[in-house]
C-alpha positions in Angstrom: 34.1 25.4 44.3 31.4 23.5 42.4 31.3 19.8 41.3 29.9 18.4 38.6 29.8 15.7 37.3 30.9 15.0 33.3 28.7 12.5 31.8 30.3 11.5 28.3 29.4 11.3 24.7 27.8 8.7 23.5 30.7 5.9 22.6 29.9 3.6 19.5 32.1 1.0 19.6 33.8 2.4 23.5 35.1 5.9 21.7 33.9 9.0 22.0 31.4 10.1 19.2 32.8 7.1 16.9 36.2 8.6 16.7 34.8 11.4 13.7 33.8 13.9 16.2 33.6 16.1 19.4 32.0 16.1 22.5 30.0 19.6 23.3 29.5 21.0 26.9 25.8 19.9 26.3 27.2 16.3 26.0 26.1 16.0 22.1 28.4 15.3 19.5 29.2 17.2 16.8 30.4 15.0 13.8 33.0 15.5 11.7 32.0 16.4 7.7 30.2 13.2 6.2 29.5 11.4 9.2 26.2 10.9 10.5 24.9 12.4 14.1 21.6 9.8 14.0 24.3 7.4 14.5 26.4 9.1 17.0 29.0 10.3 14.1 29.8 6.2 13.6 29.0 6.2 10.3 29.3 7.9 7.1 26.6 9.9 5.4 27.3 8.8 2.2 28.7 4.8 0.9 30.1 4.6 -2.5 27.6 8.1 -3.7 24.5 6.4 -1.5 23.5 8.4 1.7 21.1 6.9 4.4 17.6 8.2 2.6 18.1 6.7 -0.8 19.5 3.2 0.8 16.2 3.0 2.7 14.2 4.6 -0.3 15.7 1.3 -2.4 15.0 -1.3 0.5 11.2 -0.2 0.6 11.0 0.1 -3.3 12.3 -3.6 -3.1 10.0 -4.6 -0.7 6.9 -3.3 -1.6 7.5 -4.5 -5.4 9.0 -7.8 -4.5 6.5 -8.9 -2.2 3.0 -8.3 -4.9 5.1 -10.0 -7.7 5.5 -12.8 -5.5 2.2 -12.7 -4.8 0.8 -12.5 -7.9 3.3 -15.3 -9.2 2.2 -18.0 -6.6 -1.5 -17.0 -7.3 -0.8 -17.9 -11.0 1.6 -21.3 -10.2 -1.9 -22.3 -8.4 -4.0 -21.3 -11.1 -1.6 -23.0 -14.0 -1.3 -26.2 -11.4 -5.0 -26.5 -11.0 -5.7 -26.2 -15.2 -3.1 -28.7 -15.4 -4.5 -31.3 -13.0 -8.2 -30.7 -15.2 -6.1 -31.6 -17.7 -4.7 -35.1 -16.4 -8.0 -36.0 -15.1 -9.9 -35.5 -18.5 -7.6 -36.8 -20.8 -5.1 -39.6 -18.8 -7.9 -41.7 -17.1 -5.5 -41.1 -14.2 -6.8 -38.9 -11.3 -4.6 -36.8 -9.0 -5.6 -36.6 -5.2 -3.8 -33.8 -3.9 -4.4 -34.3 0.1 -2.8 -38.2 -0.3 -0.3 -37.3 -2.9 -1.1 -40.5 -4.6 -2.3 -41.3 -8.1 -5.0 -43.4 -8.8 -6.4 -44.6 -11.0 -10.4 -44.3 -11.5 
């Protein structure tokens, strides 16, 4: 006789290949059609007509348009806050002193 030892699938969630597969001799699962073997067959391929590449696609779309518009926003808040202040100072008599937060007048 010869022993060996079974190691198991991997177990999302403490079942064998996330309950949508099977366990080969090689100790990989297979997944059942529409689930995902990245992810051990745990989860599906596709959500609601969205698989895993165009969810990520859309995050990093998001991300890299969100964060220059942002960007570009606060640089033009500063730049409207700044023309603004010029404004006050040449036409109110009152002057704005932004490190003390205070107005005085001068």
């Amino acid at each position: 006789c010869v022993e060996f030892e079974k190691v198991a699938c991997p177990s999302p969630g403490g079942v064998e290949c996330g309950g949508h597969g099977a366990c080969n001799d090689l100790n990989q699962c297979h997944c059942y059609p529409g689930y995902d073997p990245q992810f051990n067959c745990a989860v599906l391929l596709e959500v609601a007509g969205w698989n895993t590449q165009k969810i990520l696609l859309l995050v990093l779309c998001l991300v890299l348009g969100v964060f220059p518009l942002s960007i570009v926003i606060l640089l033009i808040l500063r730049r409207y806050n700044s023309r603004v202040r010029e404004f006050l100072d040449e036409h109110s008599g009152i002057r704005y002193t932004a490190h003390l937060r205070t107005l005085s007048r001068g």
